[in-house]
mmCIF entry with sequence, helices, sheets and N, C-alpha, C, O atoms, coordinates in Angstrom:
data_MODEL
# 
_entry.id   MODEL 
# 
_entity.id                         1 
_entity.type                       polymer 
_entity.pdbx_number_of_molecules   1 
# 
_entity_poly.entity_id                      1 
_entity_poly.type                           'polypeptide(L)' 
_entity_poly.nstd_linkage                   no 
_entity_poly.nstd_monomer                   no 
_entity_poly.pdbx_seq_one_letter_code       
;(UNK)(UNK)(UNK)(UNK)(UNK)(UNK)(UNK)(UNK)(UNK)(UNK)(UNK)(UNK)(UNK)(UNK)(UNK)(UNK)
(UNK)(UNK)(UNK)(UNK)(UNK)(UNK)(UNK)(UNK)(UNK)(UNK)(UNK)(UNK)(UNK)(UNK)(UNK)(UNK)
(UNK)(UNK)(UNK)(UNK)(UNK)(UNK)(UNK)(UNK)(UNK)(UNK)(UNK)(UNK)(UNK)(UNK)(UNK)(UNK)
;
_entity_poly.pdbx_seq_one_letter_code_can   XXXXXXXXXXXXXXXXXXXXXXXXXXXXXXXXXXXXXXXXXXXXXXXX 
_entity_poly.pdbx_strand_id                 A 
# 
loop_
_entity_poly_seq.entity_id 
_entity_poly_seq.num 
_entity_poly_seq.mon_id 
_entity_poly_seq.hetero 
1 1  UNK n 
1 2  UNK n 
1 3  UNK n 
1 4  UNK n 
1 5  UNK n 
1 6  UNK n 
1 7  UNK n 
1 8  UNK n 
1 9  UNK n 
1 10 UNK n 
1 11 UNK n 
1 12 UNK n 
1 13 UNK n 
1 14 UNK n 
1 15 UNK n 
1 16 UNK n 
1 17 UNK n 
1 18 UNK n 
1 19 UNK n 
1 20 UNK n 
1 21 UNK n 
1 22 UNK n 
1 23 UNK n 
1 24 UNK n 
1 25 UNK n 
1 26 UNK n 
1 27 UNK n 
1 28 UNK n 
1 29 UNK n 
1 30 UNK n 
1 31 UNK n 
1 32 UNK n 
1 33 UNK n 
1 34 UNK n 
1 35 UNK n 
1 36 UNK n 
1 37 UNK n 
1 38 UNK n 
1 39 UNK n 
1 40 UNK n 
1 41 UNK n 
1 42 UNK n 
1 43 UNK n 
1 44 UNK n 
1 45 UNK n 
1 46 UNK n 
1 47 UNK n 
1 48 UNK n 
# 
_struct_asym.id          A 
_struct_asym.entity_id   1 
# 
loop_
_struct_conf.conf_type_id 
_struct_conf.id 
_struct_conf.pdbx_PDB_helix_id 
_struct_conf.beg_label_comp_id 
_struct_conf.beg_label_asym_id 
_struct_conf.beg_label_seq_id 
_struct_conf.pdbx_beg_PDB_ins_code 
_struct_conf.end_label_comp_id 
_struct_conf.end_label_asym_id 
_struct_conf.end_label_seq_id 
_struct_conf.pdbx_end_PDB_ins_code 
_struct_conf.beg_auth_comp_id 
_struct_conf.beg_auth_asym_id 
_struct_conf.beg_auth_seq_id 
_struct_conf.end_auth_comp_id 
_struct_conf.end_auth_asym_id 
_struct_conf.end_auth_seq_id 
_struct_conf.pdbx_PDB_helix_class 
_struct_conf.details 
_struct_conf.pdbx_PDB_helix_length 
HELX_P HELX_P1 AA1 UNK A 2  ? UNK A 5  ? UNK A 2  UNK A 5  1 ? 4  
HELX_P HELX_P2 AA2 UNK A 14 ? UNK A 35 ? UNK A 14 UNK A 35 1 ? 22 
# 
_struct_conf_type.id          HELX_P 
_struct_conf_type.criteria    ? 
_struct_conf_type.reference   ? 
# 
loop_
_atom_site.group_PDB 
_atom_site.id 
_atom_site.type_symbol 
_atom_site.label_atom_id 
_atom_site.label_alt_id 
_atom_site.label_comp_id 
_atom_site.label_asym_id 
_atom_site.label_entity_id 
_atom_site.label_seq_id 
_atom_site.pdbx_PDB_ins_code 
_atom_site.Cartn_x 
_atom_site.Cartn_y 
_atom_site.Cartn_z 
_atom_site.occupancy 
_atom_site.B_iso_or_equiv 
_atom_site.pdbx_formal_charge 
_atom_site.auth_seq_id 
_atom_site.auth_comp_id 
_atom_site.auth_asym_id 
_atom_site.auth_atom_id 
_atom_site.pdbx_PDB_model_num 
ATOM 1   N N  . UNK A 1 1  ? 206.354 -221.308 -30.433 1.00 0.00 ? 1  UNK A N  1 
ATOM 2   C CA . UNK A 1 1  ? 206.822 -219.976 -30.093 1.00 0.00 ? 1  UNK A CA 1 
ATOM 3   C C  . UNK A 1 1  ? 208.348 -219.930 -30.126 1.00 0.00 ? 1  UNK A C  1 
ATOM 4   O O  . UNK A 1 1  ? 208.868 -218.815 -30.183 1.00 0.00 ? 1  UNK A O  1 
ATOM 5   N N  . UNK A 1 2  ? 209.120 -221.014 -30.097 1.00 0.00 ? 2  UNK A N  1 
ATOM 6   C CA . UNK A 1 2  ? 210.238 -221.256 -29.930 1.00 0.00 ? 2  UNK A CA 1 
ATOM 7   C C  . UNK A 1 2  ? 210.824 -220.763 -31.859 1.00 0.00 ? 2  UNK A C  1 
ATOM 8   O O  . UNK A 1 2  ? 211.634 -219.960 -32.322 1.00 0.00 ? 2  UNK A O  1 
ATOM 9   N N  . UNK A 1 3  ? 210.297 -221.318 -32.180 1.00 0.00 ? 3  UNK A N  1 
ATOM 10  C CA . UNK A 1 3  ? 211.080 -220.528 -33.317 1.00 0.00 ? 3  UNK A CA 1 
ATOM 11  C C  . UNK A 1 3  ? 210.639 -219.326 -34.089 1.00 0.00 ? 3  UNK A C  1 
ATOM 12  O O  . UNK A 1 3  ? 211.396 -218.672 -34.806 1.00 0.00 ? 3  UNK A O  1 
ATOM 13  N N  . UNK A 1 4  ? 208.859 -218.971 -33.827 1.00 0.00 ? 4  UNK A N  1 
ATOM 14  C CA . UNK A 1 4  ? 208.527 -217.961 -34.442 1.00 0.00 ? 4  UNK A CA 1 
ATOM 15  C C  . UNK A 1 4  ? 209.202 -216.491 -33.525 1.00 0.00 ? 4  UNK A C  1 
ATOM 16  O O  . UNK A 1 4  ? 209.610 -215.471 -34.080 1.00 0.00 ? 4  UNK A O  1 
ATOM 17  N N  . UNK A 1 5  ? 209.178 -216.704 -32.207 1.00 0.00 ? 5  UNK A N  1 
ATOM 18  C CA . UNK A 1 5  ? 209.660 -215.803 -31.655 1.00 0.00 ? 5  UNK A CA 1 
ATOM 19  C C  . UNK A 1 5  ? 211.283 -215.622 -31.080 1.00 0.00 ? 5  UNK A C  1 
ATOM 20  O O  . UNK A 1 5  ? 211.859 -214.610 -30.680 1.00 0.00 ? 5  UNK A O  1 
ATOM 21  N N  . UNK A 1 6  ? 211.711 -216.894 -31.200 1.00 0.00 ? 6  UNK A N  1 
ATOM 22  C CA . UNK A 1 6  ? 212.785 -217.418 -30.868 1.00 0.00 ? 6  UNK A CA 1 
ATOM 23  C C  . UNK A 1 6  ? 212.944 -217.203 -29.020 1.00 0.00 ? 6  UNK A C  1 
ATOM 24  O O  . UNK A 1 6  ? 213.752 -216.384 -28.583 1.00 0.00 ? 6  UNK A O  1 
ATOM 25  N N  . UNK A 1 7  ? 212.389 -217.739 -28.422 1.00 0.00 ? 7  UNK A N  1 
ATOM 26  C CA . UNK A 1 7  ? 212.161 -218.421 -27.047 1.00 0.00 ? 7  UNK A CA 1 
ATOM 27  C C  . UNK A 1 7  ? 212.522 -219.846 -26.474 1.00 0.00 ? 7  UNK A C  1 
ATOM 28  O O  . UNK A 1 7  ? 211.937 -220.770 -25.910 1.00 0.00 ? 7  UNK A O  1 
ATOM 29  N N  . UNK A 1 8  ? 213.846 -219.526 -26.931 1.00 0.00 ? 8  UNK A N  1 
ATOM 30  C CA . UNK A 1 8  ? 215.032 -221.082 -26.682 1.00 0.00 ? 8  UNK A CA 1 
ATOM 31  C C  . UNK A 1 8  ? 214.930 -220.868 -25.121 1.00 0.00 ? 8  UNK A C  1 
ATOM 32  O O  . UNK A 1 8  ? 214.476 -221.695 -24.331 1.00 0.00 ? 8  UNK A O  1 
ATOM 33  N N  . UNK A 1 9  ? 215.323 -219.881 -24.874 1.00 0.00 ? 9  UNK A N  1 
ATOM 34  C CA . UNK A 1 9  ? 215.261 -219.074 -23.142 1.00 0.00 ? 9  UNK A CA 1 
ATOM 35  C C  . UNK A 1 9  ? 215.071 -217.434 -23.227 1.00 0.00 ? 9  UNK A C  1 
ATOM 36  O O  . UNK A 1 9  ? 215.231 -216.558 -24.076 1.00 0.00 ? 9  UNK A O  1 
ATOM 37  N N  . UNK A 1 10 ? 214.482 -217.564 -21.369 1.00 0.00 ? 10 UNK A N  1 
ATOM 38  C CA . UNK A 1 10 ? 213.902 -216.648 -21.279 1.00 0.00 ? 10 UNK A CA 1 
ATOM 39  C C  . UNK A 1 10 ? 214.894 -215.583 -21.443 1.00 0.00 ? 10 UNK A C  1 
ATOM 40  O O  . UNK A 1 10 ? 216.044 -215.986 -21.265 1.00 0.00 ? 10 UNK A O  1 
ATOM 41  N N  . UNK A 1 11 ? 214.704 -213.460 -21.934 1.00 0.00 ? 11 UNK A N  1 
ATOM 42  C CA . UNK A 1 11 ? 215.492 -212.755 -22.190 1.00 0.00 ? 11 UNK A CA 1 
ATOM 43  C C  . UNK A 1 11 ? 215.811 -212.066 -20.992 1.00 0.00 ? 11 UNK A C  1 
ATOM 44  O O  . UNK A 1 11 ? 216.902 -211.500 -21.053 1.00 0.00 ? 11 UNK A O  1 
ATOM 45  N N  . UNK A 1 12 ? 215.060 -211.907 -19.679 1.00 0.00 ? 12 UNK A N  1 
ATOM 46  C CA . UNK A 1 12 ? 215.210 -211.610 -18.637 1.00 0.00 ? 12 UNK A CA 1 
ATOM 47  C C  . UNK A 1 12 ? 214.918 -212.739 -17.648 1.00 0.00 ? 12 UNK A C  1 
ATOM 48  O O  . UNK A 1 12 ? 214.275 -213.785 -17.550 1.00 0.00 ? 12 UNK A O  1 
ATOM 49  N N  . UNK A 1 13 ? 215.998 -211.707 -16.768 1.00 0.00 ? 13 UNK A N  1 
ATOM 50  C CA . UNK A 1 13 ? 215.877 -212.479 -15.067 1.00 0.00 ? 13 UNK A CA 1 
ATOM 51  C C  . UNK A 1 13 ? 214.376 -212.222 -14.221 1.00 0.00 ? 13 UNK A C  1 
ATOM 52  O O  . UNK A 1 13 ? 213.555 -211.394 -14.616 1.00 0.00 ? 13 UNK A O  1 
ATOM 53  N N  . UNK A 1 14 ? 214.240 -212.793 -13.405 1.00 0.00 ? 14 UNK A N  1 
ATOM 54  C CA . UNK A 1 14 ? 212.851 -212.679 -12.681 1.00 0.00 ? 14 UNK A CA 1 
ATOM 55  C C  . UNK A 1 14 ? 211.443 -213.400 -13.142 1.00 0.00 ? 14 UNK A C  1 
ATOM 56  O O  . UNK A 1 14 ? 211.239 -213.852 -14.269 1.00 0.00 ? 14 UNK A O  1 
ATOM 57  N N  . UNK A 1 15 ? 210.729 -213.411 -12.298 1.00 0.00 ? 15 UNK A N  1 
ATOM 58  C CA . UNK A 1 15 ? 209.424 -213.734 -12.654 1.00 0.00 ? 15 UNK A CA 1 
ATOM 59  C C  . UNK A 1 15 ? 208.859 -213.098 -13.505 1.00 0.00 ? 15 UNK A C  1 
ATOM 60  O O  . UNK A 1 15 ? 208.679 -213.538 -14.641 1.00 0.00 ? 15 UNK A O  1 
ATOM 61  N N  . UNK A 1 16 ? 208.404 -211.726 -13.035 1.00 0.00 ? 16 UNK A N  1 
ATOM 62  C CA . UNK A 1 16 ? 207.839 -210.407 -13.561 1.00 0.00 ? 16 UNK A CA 1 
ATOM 63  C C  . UNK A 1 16 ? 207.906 -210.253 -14.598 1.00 0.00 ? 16 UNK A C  1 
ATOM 64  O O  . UNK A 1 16 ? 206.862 -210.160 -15.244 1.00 0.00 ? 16 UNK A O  1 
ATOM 65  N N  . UNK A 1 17 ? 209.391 -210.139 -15.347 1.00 0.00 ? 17 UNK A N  1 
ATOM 66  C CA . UNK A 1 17 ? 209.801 -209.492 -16.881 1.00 0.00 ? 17 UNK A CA 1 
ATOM 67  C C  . UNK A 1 17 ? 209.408 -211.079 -17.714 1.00 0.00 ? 17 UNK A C  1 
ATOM 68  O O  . UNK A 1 17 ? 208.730 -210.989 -18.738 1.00 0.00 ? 17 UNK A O  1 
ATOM 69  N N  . UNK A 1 18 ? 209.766 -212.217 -17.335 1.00 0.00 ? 18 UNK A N  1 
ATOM 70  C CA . UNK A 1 18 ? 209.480 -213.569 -17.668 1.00 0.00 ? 18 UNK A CA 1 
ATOM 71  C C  . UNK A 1 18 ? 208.389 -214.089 -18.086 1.00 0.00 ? 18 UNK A C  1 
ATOM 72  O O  . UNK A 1 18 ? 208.191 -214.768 -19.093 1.00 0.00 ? 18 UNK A O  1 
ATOM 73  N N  . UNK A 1 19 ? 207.337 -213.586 -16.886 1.00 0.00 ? 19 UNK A N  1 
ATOM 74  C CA . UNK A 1 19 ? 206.131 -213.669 -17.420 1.00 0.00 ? 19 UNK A CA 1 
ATOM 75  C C  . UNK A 1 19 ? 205.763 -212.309 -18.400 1.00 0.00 ? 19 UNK A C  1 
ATOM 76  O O  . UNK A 1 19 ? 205.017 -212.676 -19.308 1.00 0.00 ? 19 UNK A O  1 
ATOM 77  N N  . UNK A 1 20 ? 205.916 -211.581 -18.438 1.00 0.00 ? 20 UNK A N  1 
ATOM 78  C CA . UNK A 1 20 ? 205.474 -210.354 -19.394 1.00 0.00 ? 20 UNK A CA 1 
ATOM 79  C C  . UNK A 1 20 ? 206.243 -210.457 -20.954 1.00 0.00 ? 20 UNK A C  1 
ATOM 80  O O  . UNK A 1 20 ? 205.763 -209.810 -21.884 1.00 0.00 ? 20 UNK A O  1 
ATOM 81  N N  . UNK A 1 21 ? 207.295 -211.197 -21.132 1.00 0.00 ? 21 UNK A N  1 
ATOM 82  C CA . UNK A 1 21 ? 207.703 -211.827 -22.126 1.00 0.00 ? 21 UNK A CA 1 
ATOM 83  C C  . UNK A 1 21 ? 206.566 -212.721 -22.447 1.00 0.00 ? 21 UNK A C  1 
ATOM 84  O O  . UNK A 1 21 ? 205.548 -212.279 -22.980 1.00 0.00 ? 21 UNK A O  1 
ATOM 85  N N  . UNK A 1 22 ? 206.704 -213.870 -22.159 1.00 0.00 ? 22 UNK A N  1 
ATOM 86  C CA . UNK A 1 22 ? 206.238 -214.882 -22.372 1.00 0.00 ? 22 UNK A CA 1 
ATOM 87  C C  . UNK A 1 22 ? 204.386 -214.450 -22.853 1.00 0.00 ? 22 UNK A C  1 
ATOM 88  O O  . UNK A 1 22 ? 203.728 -215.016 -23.726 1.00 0.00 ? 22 UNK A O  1 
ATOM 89  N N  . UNK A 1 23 ? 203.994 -213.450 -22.069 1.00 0.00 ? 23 UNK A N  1 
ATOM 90  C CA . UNK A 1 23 ? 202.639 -213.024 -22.216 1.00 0.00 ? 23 UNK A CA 1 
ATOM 91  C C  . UNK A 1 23 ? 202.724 -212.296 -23.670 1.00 0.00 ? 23 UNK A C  1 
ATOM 92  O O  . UNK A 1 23 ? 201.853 -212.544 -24.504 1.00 0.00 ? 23 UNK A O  1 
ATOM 93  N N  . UNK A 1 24 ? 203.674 -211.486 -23.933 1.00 0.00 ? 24 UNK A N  1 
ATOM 94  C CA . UNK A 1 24 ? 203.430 -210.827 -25.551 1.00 0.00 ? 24 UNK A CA 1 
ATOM 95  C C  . UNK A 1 24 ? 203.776 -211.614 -26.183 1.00 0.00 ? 24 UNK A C  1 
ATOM 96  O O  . UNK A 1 24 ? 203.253 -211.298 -27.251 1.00 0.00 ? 24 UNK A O  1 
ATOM 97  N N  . UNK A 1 25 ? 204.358 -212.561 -26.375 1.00 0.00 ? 25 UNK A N  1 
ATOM 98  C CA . UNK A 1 25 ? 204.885 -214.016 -26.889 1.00 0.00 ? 25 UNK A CA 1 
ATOM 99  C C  . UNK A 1 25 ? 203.553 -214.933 -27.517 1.00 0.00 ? 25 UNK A C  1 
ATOM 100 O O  . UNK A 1 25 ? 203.424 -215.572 -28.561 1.00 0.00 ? 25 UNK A O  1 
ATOM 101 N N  . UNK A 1 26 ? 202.767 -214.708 -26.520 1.00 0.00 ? 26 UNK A N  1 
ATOM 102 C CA . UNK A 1 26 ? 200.925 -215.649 -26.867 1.00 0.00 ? 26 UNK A CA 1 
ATOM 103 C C  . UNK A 1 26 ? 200.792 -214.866 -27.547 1.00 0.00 ? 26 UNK A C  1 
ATOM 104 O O  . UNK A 1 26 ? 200.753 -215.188 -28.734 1.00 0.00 ? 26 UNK A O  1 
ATOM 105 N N  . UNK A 1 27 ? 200.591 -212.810 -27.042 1.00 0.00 ? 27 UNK A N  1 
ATOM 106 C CA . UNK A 1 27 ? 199.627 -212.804 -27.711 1.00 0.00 ? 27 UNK A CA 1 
ATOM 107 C C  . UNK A 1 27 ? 200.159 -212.665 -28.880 1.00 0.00 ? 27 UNK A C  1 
ATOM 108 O O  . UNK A 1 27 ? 199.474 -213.524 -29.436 1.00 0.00 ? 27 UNK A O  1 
ATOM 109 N N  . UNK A 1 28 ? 200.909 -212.226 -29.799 1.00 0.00 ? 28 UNK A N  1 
ATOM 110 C CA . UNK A 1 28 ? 202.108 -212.310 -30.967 1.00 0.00 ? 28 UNK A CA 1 
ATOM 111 C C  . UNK A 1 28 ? 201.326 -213.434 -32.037 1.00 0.00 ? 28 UNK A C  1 
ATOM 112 O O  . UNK A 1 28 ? 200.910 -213.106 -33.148 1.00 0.00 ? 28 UNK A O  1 
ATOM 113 N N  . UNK A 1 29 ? 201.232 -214.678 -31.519 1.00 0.00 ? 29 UNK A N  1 
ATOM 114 C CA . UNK A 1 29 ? 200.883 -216.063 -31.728 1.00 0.00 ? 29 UNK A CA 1 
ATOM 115 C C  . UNK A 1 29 ? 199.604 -215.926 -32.082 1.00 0.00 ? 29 UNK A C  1 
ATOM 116 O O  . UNK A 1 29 ? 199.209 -216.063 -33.240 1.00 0.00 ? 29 UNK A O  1 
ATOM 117 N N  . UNK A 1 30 ? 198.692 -215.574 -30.849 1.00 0.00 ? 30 UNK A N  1 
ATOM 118 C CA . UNK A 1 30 ? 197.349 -215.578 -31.202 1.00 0.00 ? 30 UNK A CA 1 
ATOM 119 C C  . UNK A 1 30 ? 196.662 -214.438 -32.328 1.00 0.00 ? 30 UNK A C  1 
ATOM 120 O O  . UNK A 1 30 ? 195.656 -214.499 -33.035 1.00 0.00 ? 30 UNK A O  1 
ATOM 121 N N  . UNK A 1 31 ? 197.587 -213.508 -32.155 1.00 0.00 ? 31 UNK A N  1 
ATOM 122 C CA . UNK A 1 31 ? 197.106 -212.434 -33.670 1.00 0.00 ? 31 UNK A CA 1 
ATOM 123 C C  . UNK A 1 31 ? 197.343 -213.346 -35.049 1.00 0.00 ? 31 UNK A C  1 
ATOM 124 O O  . UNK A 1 31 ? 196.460 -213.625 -35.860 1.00 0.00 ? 31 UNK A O  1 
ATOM 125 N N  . UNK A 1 32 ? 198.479 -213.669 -35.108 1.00 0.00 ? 32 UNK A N  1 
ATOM 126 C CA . UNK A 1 32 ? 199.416 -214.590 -36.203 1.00 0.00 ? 32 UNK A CA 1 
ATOM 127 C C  . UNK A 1 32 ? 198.267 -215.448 -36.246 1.00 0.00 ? 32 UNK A C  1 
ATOM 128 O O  . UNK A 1 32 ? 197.492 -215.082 -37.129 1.00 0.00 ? 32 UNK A O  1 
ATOM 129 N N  . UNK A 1 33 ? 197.821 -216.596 -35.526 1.00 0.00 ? 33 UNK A N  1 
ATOM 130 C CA . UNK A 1 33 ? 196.389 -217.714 -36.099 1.00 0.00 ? 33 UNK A CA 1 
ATOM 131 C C  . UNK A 1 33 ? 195.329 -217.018 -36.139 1.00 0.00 ? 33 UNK A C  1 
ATOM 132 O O  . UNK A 1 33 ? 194.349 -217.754 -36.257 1.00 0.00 ? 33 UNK A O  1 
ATOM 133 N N  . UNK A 1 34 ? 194.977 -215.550 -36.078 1.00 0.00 ? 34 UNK A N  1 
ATOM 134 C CA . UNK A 1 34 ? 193.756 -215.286 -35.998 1.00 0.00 ? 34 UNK A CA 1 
ATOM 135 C C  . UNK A 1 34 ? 193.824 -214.616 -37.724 1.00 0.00 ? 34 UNK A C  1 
ATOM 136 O O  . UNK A 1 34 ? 192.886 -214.575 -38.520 1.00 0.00 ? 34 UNK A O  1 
ATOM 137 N N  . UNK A 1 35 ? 195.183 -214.164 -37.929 1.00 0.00 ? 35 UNK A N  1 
ATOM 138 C CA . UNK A 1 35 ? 194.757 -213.357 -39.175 1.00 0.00 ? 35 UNK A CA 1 
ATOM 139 C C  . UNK A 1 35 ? 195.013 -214.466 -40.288 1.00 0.00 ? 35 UNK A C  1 
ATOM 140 O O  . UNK A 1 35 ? 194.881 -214.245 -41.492 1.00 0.00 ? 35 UNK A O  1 
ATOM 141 N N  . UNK A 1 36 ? 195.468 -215.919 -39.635 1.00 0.00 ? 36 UNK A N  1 
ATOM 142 C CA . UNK A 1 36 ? 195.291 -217.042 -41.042 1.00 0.00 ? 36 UNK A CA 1 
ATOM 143 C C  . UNK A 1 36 ? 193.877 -217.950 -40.544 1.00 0.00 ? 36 UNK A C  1 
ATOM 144 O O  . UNK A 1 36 ? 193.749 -219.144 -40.813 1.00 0.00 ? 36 UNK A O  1 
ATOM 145 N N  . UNK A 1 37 ? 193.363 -217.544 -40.156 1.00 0.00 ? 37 UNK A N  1 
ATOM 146 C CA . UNK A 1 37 ? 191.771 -217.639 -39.621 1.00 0.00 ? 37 UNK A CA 1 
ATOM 147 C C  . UNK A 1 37 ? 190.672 -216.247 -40.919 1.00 0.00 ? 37 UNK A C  1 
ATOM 148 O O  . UNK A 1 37 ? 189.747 -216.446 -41.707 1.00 0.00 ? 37 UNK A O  1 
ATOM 149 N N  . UNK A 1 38 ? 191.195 -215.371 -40.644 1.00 0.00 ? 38 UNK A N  1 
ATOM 150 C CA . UNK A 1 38 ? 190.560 -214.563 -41.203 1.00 0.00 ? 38 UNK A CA 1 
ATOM 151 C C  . UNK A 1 38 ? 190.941 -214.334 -42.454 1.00 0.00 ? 38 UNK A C  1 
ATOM 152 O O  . UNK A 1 38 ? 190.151 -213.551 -42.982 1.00 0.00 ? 38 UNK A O  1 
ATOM 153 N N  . UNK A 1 39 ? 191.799 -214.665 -43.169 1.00 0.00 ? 39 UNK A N  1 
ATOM 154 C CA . UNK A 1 39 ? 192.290 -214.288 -44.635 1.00 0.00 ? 39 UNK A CA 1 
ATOM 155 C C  . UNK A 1 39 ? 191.204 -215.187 -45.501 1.00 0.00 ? 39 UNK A C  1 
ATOM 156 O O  . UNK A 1 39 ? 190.973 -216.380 -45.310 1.00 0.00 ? 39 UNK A O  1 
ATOM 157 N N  . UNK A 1 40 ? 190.747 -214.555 -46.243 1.00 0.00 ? 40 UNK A N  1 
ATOM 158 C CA . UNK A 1 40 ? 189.787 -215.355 -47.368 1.00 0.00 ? 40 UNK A CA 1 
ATOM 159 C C  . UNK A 1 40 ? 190.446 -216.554 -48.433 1.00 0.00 ? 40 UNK A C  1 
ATOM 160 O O  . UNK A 1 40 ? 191.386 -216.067 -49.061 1.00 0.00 ? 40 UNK A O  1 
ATOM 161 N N  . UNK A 1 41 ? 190.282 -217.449 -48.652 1.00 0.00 ? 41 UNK A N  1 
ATOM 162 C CA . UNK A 1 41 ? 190.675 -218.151 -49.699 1.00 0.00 ? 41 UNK A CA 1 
ATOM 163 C C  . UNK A 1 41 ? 190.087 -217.555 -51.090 1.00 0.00 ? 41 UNK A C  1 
ATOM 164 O O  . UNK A 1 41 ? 188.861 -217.539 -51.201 1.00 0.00 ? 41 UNK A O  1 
ATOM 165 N N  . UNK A 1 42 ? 190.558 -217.263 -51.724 1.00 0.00 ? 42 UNK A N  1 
ATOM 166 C CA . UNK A 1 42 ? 190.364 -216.840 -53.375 1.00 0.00 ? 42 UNK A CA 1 
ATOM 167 C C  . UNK A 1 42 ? 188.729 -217.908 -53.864 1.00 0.00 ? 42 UNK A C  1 
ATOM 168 O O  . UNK A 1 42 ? 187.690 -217.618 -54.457 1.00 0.00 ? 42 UNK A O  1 
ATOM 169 N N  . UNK A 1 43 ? 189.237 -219.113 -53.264 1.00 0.00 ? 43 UNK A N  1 
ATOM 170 C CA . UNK A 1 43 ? 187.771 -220.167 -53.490 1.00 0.00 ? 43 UNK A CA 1 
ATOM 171 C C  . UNK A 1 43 ? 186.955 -220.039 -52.750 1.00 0.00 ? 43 UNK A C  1 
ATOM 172 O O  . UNK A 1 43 ? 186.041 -220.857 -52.857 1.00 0.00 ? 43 UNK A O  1 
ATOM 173 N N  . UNK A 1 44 ? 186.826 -218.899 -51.542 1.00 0.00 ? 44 UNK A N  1 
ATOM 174 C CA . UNK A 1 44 ? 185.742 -218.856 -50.768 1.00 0.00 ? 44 UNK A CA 1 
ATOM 175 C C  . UNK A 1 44 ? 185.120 -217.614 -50.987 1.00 0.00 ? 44 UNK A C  1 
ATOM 176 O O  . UNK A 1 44 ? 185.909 -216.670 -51.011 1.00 0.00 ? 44 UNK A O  1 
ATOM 177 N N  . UNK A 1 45 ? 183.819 -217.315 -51.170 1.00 0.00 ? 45 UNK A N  1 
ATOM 178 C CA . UNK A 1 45 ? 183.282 -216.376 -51.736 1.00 0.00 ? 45 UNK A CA 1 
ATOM 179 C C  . UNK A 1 45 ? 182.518 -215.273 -50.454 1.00 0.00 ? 45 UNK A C  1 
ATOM 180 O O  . UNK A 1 45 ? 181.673 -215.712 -49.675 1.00 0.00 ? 45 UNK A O  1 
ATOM 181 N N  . UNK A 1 46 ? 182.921 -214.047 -50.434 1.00 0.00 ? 46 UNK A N  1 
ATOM 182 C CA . UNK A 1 46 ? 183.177 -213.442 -49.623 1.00 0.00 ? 46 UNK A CA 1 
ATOM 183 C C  . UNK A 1 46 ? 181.475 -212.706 -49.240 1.00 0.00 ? 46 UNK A C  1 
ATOM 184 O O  . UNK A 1 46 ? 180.659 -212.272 -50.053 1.00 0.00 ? 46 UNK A O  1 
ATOM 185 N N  . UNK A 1 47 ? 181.352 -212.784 -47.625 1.00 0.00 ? 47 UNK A N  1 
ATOM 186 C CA . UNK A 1 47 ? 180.650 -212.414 -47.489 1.00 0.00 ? 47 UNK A CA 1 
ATOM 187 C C  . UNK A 1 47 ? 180.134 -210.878 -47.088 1.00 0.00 ? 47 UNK A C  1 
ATOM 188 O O  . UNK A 1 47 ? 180.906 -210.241 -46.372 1.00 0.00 ? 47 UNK A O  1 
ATOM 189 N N  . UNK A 1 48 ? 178.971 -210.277 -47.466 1.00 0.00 ? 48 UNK A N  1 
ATOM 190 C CA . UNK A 1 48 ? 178.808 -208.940 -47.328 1.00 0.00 ? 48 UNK A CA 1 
ATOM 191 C C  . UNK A 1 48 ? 178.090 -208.579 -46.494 1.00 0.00 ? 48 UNK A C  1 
ATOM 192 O O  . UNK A 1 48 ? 177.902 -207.375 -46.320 1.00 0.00 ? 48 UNK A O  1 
# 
């Protein structure tokens, strides 16, 4: 996450904003491996 989002340090003070960073930060991440999870390979033959 450190370089896809660039999260060297946190952008706010507090817990609150810190964790709510850090939380769109996953999910950011987890869309990003889900849609190279879901992209078809050209060699994989697609199902209907």
């Amino acid at each position: 996450m450190k370089r896809l989002f660039g999260l060297h340090r946190a952008r706010y003070f507090g817990v609150a904003k810190t964790h709510a960073q850090l939380a769109m930060a996953a999910i950011g991440q987890n869309l990003l491996k889900a849609e190279n999870k879901i992209t078809l390979n050209p060699k994989t033959p697609a199902i209907a």
